[in-house]
N, C-alpha and C positions, 0 to 999 in steps of 0.2 A: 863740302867745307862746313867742318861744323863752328857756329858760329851764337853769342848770343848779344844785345843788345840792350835789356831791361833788367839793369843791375841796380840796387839800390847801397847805399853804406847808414852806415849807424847816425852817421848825420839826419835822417829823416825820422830818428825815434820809431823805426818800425824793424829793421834789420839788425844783425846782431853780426860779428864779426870783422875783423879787419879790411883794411883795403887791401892787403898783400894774400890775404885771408882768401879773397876772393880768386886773385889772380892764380894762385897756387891752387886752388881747386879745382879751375878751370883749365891749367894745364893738365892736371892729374887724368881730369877727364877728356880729357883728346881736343879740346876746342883750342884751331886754329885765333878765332877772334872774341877778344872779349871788351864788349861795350860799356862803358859806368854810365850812367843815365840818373841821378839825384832827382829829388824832385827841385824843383825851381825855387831859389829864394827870391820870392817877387818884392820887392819895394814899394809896399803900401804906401799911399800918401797916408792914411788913416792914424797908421801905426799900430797895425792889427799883428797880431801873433798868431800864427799856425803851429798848428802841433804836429806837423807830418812834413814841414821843411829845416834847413837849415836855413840862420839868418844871412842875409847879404855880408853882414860881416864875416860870416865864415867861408866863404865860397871861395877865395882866395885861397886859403891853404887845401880845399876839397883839389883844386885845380893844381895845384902845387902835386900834391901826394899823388897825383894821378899821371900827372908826366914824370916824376919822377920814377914810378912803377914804370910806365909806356919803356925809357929808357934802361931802368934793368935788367928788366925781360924780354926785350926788344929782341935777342933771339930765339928765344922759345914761344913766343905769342903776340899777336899786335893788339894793343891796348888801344881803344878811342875812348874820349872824352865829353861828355854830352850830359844832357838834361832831360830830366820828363816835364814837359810842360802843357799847362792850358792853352784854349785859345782866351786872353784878357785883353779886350779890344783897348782897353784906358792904358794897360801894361805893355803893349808889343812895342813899341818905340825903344823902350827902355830896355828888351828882351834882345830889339834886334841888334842895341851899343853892347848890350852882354855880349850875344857872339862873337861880333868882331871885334872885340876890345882883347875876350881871353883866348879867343879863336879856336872856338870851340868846333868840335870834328863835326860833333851831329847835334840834333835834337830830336826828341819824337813826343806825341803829340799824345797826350793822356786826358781825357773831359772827364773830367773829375769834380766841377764846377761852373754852374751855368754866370760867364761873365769876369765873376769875382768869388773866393771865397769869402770876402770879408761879409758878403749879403747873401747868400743863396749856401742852399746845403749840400753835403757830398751825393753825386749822383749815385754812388753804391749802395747808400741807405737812405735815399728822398724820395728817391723816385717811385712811390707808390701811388702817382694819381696819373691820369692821360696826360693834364697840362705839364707835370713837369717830364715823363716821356718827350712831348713835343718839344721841351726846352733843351733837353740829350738832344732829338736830331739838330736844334735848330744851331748852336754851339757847335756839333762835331761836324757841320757843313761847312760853316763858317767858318773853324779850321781848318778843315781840308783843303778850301778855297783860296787859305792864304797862302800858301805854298811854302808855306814856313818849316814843313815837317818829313823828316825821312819815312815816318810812316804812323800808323793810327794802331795805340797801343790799347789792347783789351776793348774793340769796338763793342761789345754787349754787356760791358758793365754792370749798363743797368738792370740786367734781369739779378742782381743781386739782391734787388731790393724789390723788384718788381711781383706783382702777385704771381702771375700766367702769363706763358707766351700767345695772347689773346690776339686778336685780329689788328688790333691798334700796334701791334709790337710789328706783326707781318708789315704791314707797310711801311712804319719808321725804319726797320732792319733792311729793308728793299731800296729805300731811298739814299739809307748811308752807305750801301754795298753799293748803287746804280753809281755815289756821286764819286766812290774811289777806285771804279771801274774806268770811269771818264776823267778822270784827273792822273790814272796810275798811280794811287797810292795804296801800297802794302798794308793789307789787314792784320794786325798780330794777333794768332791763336795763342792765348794767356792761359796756361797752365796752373795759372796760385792757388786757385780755389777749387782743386781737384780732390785735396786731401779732404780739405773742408765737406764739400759733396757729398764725396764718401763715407767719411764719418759718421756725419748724423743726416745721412740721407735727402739732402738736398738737392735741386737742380740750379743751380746762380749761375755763372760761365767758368769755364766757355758750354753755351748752351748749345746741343745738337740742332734746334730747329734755326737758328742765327746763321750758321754754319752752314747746313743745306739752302740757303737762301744764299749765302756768301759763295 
């Protein structure tokens, strides 16, 4: 079954195309199941602004346009409706009335941010020192532990930003692979930064040595 689950829309200022956009490509190309996965409009108390979400105010009509797709196409493709989200220990209360309020299919679990983004920087491009490595595992355990998540999307993220996959990587990589071994949660091999790699001859993820470890 081919299937995918880590879809994004223009809502997050990084994708480009429709939401129909999506679903009609997705048939074209044989996949039985296609997943929307947004990133998460979280509800600062702050009043902080992301540049890589959609406001809470617009999530409504995201959810709108997405069952209404589910039910167009409902014979040619099943459509689910989900989020990529953090784990935001001050935000989950509020993450978990999201669910059940728009009753959402899935969610899957993106560390993208140790805690909050309003305070800490994207683990793709922060993570250049041991301490904030240790803050990737110490987040995507904590995640993984809330049992909040259908699965853990792009778990090596951080060798985007990382120097080398040094001795410090081996063991944080060991410990997130041991903790979703023992909890059964699904590691997602992330494809996005393949082109990138290749281009200008990088290694980011998904990393081969991560991977042999996974």
């Amino acid at each position: 079954m081919k299937t995918n689950y880590h879809t994004h829309t223009t809502r997050c200022h990084h994708a480009t195309g429709s939401d129909e956009d999506y679903v009609l490509s997705a048939i074209k190309g044989g996949y039985q199941e296609l997943g929307f996965s947004d990133h998460t409009p979280w509800k600062y108390r702050t009043g902080y602004l992301s540049g890589i979400r959609m406001t809470p105010e617009e999530f409504p009509e995201y959810v709108q346009s997405i069952r209404t797709l589910q039910e167009k196409y409902k014979d040619r493709i099943s459509i689910k409706l989900g989020l990529e989200c953090e784990y935001f220990p001050e935000y989950i209360h509020w993450l978990k009335e999201l669910v059940r309020e728009y009753k959402l299919d899935y969610i899957i679990f993106g560390n993208h941010h140790f805690h909050t983004d309003e305070k800490f920087p994207y683990f793709g491009h922060g993570t250049t020192t041991q301490d904030m490595l240790d803050l990737y595992e110490e987040s995507s355990i904590e995640g993984m532990e809330s049992g909040l998540f259908a699965y853990f999307a792009h778990p090596d993220l951080f060798m985007r930003s990382y120097p080398e996959f040094d001795r410090h990587c081996k063991l944080v990589s060991r410990h997130i692979c041991r903790t979703a071994a023992r909890l059964n949660i699904p590691l997602e091999y992330n494809i996005g930064m393949m082109d990138y790699n290749q281009a200008f001859g990088e290694l980011t993820y998904p990393h081969p040595e991560f991977w042999h470890i996974a």
